[in-house]
C-alpha positions as CSV (number, residue, x, y, z in Angstrom):
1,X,11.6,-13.6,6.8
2,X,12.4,-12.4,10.2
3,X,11.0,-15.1,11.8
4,X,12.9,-17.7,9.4
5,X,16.2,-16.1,10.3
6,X,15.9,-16.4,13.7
7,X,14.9,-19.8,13.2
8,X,18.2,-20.9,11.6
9,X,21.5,-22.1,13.1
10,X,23.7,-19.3,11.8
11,X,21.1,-16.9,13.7
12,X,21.3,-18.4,16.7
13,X,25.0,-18.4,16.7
14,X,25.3,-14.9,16.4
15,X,23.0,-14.8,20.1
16,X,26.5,-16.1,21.8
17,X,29.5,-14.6,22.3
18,X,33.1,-16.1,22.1
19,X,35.5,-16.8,25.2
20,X,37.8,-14.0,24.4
21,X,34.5,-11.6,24.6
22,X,33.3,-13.5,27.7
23,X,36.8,-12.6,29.2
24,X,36.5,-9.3,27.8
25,X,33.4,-8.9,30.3
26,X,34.5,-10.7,32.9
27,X,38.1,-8.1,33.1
28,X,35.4,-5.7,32.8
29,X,33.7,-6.7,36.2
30,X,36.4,-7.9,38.2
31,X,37.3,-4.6,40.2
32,X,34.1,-4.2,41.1
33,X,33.3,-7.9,41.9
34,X,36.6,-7.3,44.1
35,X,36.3,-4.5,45.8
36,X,32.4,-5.5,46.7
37,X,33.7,-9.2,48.3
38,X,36.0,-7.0,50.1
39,X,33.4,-5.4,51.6
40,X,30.9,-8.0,51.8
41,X,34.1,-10.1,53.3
42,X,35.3,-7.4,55.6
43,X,34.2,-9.0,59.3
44,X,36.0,-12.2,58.0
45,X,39.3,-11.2,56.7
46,X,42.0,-8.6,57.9
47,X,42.4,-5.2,56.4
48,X,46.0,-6.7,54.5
49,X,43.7,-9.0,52.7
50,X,44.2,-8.5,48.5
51,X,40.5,-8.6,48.7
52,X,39.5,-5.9,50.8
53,X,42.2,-3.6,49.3
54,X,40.4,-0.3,47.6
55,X,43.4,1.0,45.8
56,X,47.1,0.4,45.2
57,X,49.1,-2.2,43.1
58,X,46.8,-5.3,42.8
59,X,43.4,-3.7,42.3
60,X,45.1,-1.0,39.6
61,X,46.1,-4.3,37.3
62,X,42.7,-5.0,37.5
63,X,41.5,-1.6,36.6
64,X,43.5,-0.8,33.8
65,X,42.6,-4.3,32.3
66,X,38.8,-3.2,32.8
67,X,39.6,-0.3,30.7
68,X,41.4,-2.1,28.1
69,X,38.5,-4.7,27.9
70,X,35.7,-2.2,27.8
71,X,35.4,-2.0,23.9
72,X,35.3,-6.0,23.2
73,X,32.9,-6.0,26.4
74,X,30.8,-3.5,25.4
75,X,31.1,-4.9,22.0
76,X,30.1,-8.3,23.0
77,X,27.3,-6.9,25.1
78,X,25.6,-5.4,22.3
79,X,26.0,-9.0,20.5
80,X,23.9,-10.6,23.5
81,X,21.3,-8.0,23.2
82,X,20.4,-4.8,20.6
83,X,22.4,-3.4,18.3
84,X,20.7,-0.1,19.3
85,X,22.0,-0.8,22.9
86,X,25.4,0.6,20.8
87,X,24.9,4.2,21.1
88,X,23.8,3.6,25.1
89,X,26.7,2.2,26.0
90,X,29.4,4.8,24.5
91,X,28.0,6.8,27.2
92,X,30.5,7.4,29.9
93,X,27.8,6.7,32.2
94,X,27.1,2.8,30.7
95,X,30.3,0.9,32.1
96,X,30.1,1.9,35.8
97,X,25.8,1.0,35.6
98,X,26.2,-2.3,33.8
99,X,29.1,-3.1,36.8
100,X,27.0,-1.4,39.3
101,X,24.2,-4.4,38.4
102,X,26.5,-7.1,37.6
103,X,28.9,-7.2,40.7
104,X,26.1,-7.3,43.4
105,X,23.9,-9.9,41.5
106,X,27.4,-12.2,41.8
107,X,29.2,-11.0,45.3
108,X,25.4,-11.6,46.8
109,X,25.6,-15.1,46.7
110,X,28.6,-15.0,48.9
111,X,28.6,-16.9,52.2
112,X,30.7,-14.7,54.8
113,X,32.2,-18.1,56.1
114,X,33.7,-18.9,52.4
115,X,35.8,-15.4,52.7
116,X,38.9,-17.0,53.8
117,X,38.8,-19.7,50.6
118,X,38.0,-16.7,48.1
119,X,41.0,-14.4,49.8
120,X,43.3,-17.4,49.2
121,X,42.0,-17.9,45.8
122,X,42.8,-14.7,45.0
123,X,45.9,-14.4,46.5
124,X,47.0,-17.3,44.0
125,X,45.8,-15.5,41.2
126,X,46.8,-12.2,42.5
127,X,50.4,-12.7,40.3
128,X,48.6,-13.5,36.9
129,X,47.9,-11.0,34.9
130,X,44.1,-9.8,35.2
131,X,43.9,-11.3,31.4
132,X,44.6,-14.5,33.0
133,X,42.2,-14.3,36.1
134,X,39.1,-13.6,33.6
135,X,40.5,-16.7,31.1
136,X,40.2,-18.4,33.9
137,X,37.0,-17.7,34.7
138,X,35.4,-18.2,31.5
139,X,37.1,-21.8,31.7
140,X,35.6,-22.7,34.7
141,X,31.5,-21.8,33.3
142,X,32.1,-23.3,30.4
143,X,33.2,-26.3,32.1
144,X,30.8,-26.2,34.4
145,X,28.5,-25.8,31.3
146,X,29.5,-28.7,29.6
147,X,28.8,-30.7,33.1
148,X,25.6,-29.1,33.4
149,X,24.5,-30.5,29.7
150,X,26.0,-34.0,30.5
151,X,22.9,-33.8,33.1
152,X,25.2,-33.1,35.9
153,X,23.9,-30.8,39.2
154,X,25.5,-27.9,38.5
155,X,24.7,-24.4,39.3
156,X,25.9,-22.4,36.5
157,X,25.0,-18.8,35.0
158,X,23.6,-19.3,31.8
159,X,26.1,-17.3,29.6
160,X,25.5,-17.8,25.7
161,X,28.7,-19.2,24.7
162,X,29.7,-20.1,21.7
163,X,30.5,-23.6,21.0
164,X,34.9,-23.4,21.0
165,X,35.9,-24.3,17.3
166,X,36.7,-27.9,16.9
């Protein structure tokens, strides 16, 4: 039986989360993805830069929207994976390990010569509401998704979203 269930199509939809989740996580890493380009950025951009700031205005929108996020990120997280992972991640502990992974797996790939495009980029966004910033972001993947499976050469991360109601 187990084996026929995950076999079917309403199975395998419930392996993919939604885009409000997807922003859910994404508001969930963005303070840490910012404050780590900051520092991976800091040789290339001057301390005024939205990016390298640690604290005040700016990166406190994006912290209290990581904090309103965490339960449909954490839910959506246990979705992707266990549902044993549940009791793990009401730890107080959970949030700041899963960011701790996520936001040097993404601010790696940064070239020190594209900090001046990203600080700009940001400083667009910068008046949005963080809510805004992660739709954003889940926009562009799952665009880039959808030119990825038209057989286009995209480098994508392979997030398990769910096809958008038609």
């Amino acid at each position: 039986m187990a084996s026929a269930l995950a076999a079917s199509p309403a199975a395998a939809q419930t392996r993919c989360i939604t885009a409000p989740e997807a922003e859910a996580m994404a508001q969930v890493a963005l303070p840490d993805i910012i404050r780590q380009t900051g520092v991976v950025c800091a040789a290339r951009l001057p301390a005024t830069s939205l990016v390298r700031q640690t604290r005040g205005v700016f990166i406190a929108k994006y912290d209290a929207a990581a904090d309103r996020a965490w339960p449909t990120a954490r839910g959506a997280i246990v979705k992707l994976s266990d549902p044993m992972v549940d009791s793990l991640l009401g730890s107080d502990f959970a949030r700041p390990l899963l960011t701790s992974l996520i936001g040097p797996l993404l601010v790696g790939r940064i070239a020190v010569e594209d900090c001046p495009v990203i600080d700009r980029l940001v400083t667009q966004l910068a008046p949005l509401p963080a809510s805004n910033t992660a739709s954003i972001i889940v926009t562009t993947l799952q665009y880039l998704q959808a030119e990825k499976a038209r057989g286009q050469n995209v480098a994508v991360p392979n997030l398990p979203l769910c096809a958008a109601p038609k």
